[in-house]
KEVOVEX-37239 format. One line per 3 residues: number of its first residue (from 1); for each residue z negated, x negated, y of N, C-alpha, C. Coordinates in steps of 0.02 Angstrom, whole numbers, plus 50000, padded with zeros to 5 digits. Atoms other than C-alpha are relative to their C-alpha. Last residue first. Layout:
BEGIN
NUM> Z:X:Y:Z:X:Y:Z:X:Y | ...
//
This chain:
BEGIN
330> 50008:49963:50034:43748:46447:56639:49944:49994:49940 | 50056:49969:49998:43823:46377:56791:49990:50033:49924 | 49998:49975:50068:43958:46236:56813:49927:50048:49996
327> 49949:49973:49989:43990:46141:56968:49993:50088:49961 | 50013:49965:50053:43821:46052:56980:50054:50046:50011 | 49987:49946:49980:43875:45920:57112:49979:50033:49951
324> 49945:49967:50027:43785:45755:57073:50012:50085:50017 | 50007:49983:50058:43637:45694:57169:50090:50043:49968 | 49977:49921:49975:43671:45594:57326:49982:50013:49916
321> 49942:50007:50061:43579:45416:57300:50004:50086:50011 | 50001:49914:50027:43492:45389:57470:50048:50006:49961 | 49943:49967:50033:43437:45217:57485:50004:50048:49995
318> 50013:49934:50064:43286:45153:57589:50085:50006:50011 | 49997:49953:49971:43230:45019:57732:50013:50044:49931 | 50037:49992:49931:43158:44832:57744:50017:50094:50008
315> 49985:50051:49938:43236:44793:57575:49950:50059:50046 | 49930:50051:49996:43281:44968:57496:49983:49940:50059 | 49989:50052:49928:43158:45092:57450:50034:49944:49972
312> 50029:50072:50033:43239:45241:57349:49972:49962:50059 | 50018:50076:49944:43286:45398:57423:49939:49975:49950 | 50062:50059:49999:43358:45549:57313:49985:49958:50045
309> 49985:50062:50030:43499:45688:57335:49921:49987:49990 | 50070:50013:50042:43541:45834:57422:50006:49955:49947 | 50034:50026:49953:43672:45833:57594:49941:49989:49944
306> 50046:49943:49974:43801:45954:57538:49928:49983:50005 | 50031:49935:50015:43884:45893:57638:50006:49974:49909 | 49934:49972:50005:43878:45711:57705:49978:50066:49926
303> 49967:50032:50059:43714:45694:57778:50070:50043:49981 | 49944:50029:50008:43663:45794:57920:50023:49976:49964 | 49954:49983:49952:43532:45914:57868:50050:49996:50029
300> 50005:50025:49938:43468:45814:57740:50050:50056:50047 | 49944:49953:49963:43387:45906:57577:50012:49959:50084 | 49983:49996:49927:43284:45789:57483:50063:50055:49999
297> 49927:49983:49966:43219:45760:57320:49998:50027:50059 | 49980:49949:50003:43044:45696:57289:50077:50006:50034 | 49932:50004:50021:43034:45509:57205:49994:50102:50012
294> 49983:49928:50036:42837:45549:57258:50049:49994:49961 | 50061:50014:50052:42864:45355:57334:49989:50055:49953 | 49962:50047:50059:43021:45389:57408:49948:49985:49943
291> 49942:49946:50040:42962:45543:57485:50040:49957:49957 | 50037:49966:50041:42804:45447:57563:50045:50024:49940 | 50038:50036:50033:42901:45323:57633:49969:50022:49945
288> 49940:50025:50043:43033:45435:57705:49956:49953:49941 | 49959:49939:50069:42897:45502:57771:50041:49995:49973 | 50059:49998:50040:42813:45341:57865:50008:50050:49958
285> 50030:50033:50057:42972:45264:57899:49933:50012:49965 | 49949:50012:50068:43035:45426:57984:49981:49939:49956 | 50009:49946:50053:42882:45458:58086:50029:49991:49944
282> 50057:50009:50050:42868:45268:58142:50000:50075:49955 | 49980:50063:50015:43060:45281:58226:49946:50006:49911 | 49948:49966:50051:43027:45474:58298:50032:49930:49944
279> 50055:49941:50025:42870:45396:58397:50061:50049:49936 | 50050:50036:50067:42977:45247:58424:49974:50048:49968 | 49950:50026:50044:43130:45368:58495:49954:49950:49957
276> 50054:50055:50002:43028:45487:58587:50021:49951:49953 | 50025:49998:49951:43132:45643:58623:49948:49938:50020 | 50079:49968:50013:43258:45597:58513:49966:49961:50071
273> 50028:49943:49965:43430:45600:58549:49943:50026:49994 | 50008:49936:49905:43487:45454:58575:49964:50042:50009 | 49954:49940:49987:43430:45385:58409:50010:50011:50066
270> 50004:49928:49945:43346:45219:58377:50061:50031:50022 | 49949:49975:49945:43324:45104:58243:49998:50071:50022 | 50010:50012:49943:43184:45079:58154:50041:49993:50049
267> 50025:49962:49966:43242:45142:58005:49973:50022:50040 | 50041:50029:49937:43364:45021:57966:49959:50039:50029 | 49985:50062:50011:43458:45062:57797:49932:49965:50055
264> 50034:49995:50059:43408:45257:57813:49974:49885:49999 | 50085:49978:49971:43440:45270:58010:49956:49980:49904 | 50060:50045:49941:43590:45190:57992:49952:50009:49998
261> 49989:50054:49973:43670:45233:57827:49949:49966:50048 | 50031:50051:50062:43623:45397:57770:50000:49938:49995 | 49932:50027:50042:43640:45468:57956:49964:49968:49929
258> 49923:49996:50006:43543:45566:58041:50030:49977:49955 | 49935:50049:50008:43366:45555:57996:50062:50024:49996 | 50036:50030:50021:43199:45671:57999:50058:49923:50002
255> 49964:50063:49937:43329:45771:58094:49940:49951:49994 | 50001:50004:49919:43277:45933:57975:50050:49945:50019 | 50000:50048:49943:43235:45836:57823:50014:50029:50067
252> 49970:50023:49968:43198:45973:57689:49992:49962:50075 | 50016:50000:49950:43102:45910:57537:50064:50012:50074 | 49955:50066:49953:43128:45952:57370:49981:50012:50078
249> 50009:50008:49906:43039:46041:57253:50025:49964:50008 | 49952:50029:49969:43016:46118:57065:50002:49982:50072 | 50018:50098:50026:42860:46150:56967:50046:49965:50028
246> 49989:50003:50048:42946:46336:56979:49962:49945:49999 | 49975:49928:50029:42991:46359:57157:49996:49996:49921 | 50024:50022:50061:42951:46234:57302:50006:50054:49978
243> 49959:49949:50025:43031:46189:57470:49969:50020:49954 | 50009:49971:50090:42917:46059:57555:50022:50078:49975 | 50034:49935:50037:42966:46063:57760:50014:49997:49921
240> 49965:50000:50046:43000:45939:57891:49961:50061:49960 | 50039:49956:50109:42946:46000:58050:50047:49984:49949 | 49967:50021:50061:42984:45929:58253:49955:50001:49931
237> 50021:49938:50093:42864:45986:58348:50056:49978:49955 | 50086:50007:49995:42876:45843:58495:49987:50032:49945 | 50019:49939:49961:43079:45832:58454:49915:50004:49983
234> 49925:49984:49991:43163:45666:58376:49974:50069:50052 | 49974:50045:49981:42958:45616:58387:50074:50017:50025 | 49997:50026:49917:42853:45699:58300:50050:49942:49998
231> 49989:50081:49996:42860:45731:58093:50036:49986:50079 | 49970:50043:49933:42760:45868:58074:50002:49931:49990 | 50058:50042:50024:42740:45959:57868:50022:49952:50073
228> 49995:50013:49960:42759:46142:57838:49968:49915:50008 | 50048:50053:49965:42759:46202:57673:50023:49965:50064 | 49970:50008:49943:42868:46337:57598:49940:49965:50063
225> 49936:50058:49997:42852:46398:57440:50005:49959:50045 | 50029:50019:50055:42730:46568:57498:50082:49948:49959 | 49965:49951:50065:42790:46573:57655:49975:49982:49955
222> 50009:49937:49960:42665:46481:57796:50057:50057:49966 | 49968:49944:50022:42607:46365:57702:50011:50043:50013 | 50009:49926:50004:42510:46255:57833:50072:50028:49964
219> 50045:50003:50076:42510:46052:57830:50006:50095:49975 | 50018:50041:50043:42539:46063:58023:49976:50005:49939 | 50062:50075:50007:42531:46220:58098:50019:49953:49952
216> 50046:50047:50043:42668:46362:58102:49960:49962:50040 | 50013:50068:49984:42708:46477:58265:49992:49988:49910 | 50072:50025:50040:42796:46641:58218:49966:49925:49999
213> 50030:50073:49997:42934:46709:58325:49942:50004:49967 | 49999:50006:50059:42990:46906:58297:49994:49942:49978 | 50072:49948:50032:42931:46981:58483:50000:49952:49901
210> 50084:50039:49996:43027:46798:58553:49958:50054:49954 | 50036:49993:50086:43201:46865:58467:49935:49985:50007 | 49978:49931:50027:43301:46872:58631:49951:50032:49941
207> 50030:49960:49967:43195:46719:58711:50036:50070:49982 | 50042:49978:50001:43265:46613:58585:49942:50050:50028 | 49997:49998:50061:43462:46573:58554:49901:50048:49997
204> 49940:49938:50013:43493:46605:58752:49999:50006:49940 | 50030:49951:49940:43317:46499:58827:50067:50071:49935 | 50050:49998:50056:43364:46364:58669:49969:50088:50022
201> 49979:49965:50070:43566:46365:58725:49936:50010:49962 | 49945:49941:50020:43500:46354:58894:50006:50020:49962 | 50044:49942:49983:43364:46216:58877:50041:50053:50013
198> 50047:49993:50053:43489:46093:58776:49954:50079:50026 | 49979:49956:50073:43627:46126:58902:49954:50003:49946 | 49975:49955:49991:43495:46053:59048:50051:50051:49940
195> 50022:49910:50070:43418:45953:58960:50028:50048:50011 | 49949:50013:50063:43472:45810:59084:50006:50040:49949 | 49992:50096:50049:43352:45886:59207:50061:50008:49985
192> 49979:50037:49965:43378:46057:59303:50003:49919:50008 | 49938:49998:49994:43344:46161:59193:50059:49969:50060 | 49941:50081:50017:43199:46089:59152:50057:50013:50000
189> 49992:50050:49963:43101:46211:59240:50024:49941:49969 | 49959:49971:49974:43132:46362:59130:50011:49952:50063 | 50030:50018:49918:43035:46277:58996:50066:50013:50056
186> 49991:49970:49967:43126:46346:58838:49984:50028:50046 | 49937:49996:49989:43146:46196:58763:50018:50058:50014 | 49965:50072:49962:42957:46116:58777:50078:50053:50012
183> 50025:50010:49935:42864:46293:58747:50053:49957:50028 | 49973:49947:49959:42982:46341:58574:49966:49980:50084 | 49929:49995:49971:42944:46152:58530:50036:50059:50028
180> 49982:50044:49965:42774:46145:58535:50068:50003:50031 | 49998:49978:49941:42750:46315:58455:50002:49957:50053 | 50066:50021:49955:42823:46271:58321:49994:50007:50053
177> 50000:50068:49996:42953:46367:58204:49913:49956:50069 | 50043:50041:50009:42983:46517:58112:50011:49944:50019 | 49982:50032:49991:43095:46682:58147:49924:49950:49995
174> 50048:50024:49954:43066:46846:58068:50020:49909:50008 | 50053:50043:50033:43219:46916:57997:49955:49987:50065 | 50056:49978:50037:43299:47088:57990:49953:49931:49977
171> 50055:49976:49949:43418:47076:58138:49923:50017:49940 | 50047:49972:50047:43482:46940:58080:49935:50037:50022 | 49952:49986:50064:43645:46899:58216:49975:50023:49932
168> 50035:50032:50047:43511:46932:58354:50065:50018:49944 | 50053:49974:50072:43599:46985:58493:49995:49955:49969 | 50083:49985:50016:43595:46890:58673:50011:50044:49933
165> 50015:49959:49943:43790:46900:58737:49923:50022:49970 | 49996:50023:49938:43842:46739:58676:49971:50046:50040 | 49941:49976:49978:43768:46791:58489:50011:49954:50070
162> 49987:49945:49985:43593:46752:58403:50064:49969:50052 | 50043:49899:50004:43519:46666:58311:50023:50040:50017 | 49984:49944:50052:43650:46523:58274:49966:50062:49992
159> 49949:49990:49958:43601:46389:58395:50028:50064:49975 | 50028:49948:49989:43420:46344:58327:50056:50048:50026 | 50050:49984:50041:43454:46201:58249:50000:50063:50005
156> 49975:50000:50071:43626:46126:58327:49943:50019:49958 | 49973:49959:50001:43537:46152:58501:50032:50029:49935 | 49939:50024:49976:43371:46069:58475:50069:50063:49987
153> 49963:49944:49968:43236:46186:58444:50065:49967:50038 | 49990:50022:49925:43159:46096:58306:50029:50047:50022 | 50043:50059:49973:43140:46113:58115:49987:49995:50063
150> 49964:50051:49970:43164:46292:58106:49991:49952:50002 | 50057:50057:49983:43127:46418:57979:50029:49938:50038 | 49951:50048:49967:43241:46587:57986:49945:49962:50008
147> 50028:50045:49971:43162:46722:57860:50038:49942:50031 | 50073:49983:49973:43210:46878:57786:49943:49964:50049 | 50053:50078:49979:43389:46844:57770:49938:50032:50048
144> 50063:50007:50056:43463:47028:57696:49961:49912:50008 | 50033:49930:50007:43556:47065:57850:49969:49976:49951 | 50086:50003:49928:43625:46907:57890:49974:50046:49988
141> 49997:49952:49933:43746:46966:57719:49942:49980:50071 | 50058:49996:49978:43769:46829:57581:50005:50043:50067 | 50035:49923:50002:43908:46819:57487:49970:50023:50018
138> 50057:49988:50057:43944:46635:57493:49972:50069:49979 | 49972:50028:50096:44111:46658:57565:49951:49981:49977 | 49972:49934:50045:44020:46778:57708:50037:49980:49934
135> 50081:49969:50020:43878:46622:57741:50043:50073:49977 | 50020:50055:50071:44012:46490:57767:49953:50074:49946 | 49951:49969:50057:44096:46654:57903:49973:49945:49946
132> 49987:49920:50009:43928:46667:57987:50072:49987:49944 | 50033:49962:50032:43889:46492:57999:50009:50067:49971 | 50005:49966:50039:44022:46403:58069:49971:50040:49952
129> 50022:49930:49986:43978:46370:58240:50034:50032:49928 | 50111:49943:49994:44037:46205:58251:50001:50054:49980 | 50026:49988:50100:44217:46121:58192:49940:50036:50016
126> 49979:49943:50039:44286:46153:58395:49971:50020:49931 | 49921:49982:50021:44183:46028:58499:50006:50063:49940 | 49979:50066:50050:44012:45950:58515:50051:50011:49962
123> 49991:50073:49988:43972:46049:58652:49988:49931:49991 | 49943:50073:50042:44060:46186:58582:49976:49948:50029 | 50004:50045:49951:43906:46333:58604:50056:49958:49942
120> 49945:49993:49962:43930:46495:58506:50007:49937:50050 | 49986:49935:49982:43827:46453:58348:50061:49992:50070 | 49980:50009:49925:43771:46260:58346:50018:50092:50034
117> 49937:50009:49961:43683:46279:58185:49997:50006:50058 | 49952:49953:49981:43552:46398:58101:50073:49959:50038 | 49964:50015:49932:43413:46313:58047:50054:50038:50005
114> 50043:50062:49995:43320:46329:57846:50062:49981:50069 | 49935:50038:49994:43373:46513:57777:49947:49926:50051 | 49996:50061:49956:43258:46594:57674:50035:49982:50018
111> 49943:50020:49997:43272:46763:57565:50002:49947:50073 | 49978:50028:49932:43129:46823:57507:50066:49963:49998 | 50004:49978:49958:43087:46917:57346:49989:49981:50073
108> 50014:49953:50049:43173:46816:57235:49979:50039:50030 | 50034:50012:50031:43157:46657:57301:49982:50075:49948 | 50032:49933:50035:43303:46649:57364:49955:49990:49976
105> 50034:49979:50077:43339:46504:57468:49997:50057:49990 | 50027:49940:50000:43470:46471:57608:49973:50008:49927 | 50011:49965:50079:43504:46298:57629:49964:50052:50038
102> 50081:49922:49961:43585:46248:57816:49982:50027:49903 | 50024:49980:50088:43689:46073:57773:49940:50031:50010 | 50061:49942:49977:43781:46033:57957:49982:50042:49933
99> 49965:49949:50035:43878:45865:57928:49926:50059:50028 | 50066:49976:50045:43869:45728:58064:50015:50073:49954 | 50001:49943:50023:44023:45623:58105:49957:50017:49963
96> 50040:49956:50055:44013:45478:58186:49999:50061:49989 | 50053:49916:50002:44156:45408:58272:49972:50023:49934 | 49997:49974:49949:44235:45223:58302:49978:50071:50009
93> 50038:50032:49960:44167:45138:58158:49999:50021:50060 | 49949:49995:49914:44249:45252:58031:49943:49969:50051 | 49985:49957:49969:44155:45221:57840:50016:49994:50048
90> 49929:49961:50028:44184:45125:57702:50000:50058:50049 | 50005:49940:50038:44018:45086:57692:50029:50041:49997 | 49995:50040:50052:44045:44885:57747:49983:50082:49943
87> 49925:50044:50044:44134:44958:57870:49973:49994:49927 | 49953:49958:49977:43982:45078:57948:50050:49973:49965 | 50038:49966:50054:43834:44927:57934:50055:50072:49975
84> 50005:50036:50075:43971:44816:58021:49961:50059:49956 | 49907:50000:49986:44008:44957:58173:50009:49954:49945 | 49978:49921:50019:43797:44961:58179:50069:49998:49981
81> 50031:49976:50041:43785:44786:58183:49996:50059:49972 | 49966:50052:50064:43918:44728:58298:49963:50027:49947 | 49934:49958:50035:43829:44887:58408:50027:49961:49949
78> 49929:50020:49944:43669:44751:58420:50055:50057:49973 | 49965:50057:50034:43509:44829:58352:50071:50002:50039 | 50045:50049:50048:43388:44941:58413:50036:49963:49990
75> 50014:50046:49970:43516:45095:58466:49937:49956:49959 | 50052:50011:50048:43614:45228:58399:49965:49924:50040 | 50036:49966:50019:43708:45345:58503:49936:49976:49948
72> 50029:49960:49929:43806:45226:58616:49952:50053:49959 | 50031:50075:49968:43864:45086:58470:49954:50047:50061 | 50078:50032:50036:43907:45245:58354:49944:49955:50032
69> 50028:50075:50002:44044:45315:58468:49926:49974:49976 | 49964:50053:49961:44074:45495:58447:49967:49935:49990 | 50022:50025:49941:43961:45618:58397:50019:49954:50037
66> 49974:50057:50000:44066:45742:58270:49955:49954:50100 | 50022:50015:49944:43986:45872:58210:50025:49929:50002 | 49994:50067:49984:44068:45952:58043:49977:50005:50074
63> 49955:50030:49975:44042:46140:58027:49980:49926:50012 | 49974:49975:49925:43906:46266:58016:50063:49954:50000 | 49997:50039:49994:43878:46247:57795:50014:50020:50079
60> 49980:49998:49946:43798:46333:57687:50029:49947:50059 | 50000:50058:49956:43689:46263:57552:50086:50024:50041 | 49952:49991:49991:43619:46425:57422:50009:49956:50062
57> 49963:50023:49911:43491:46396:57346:50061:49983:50021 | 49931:50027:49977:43411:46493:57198:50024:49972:50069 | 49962:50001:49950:43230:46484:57151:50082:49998:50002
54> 49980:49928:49989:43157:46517:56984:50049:50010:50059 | 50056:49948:50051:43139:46326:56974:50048:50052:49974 | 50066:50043:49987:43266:46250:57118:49947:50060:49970
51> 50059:49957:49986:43437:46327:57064:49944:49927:49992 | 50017:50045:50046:43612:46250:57123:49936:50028:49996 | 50081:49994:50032:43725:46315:57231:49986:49970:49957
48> 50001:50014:50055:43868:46268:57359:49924:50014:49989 | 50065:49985:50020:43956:46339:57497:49990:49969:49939 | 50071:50040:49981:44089:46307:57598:49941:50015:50007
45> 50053:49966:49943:44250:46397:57541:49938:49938:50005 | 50043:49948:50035:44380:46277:57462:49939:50028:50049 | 50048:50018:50035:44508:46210:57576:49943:50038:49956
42> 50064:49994:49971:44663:46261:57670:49945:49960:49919 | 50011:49980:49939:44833:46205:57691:49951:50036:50011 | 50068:49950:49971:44882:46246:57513:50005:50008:50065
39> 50071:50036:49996:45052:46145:57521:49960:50052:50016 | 50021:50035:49905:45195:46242:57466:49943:49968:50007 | 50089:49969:49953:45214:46255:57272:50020:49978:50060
36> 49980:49918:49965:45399:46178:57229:49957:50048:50031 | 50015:49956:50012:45364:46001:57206:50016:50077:50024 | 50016:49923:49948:45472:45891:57238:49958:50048:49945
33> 50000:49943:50007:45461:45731:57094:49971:50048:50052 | 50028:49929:49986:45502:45563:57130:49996:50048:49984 | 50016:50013:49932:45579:45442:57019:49955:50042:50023
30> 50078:50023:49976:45638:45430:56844:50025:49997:50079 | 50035:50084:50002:45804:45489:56821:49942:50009:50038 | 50026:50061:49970:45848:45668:56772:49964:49933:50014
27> 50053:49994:49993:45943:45709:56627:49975:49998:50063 | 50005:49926:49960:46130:45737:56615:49922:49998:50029 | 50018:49922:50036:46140:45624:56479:49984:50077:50030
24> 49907:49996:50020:46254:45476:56568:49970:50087:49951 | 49929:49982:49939:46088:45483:56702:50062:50010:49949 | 50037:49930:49975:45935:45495:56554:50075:50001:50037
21> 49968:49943:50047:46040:45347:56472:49980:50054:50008 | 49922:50002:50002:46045:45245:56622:50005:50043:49937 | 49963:49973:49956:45868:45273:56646:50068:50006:50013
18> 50017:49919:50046:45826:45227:56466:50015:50034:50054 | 49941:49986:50063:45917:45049:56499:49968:50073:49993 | 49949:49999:49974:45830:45002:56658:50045:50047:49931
15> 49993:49950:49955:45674:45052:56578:50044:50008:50013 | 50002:49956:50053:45683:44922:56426:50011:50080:50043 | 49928:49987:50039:45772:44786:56516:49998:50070:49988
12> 49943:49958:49960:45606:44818:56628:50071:50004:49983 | 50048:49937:49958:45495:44789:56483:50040:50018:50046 | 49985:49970:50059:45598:44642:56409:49971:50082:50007
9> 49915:50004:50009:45592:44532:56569:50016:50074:49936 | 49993:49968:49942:45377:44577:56576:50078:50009:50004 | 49983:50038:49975:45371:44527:56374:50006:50048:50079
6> 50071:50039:49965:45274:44636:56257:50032:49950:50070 | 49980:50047:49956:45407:44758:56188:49955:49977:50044 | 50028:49981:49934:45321:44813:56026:50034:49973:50057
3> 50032:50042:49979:45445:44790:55854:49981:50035:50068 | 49987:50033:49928:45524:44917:55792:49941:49966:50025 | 50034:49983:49938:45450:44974:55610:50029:49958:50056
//
């Protein structure tokens, strides 16, 4: 039996020497290898499922959102802090990037979808407004979505109903959200605040579809599955919402929290863009609270796609452990 070559000197003797006899043999020598495939140059479609009970759900996607500078959109604590909490998670300190994770349930005889995206508005740039084609590589036709539930009427929520020139892209659903927030964002006198693009894209996504609007209430089931539950503050009506299908449930977040990081880690920190930034501060530690406690699963709206997981508490704030992809069906 040949002895093992264990020595580092005796190890590269041992290479040097088999590459010189690949080269006098015609072979090729170790090195690089060209490939001959071209580069893809695109990515897999953007959708993913996974069943809740009886339920199936289907997680869609509008496009990456990118908000720029972390130190200007998040506030409470020093930027050094934010731009550390961000490194030490391996992630880009100079722009945040929010993901857009729309589940569409089946329940079998309904067909749910949970916000809609930025739709034809860019102003938060080119990745937006992908709904429609996420939603044709999942198979799914706007035509058979029976129901559109909104958390809010911010623009990236509600942005996707309908077209630039007023249609309804589903013309066969009824639309669901609060009647706080349809009043507040498509007050025809704030168009001349800072809201201004917010009350536009809410006036041009919702006054087309007003006959097919449905207020919820607080606490109120208003699909059978499909619990309604206010968490004030990021937007006055602002709605998270209990999913449920079998003994099964998860909760979705809406803008209950941006990021899995900041807002989870420190949850008293503050957002730009809420309409009440303590009042949206205490909501989120008091439901996040609850939902850690339950140990119910989550659906986040932004989080990195496809946004469903767990929350633990953590120290002064909470963990969100992503749940594994389910690749495999059967």
């Amino acid at each position: 039996m040949s002895k093992l070559i264990t020595s580092p000197t005796s190890r590269r003797g041992f290479l040097s020497g088999a590459a010189a006899l690949a080269v006098g043999a015609g072979l090729p020598a170790a090195g690089p290898v060209l490939a001959k495939a071209p580069l893809a140059g695109s990515q897999a479609p953007y959708f993913y499922r996974f069943m809740l009970g009886q339920a199936e759900v289907s997680v869609v996607s509008d496009g990456p959102l990118p908000l720029g500078d972390p130190g200007t959109n998040f506030a409470g604590v020093p930027k050094e802090d934010v731009y550390k909490m961000l490194e030490t998670n391996f992630l880009p300190k100079d722009n945040v990037v929010l993901e857009q994770n729309i589940p569409i349930v089946n329940f079998g005889d309904k067909l749910v979808m949970f916000d809609t995206g930025m739709g034809f508005s860019k102003a938060f740039g080119p990745t937006t407004g992908r709904l429609l084609k996420s939603m044709q590589e999942a198979g799914i036709n706007p035509g058979d979505i029976d129901a559109i539930v909104c958390s809010h009427a911010h623009i990236d929520h509600i942005g996707g109903i309908c077209s630039a020139e007023g249609k309804t892209h589903f013309p066969n659903a009824q639309i669901y959200l609060s009647q706080t927030d349809f009043d507040f964002w498509t007050d025809e006198s704030k168009l001349g605040s800072p809201l201004k693009a917010f009350i536009e894209h809410a006036r041009a996504n919702l006054l087309p579809v007003r006959d097919r609007i449905v207020f919820f209430k607080d606490g109120q089931e208003f699909l059978p599955g499909v619990q309604a539950i206010a968490a004030p503050g990021h937007t006055f009506g602002h709605h998270i919402f209990v999913v449920s299908s079998g003994g099964k449930s998860f909760a979705f977040l809406g803008d209950l929290t941006h990021h899995a990081v900041l807002l989870l880690e420190k949850p008293l920190m503050e957002f730009a863009y809420d309409s009440d930034p303590k009042q949206a501060a205490q909501s989120r530690v008091r439901l996040l609270g609850m939902l850690a406690e339950n140990k119910t699963p989550v659906m986040s709206y932004h989080f990195a796609w496809p946004g469903f997981g767990n929350l633990a508490k953590a120290g002064e704030g909470f963990r969100y452990y992503p749940a594994p992809m389910q690749m495999l069906r059967g």
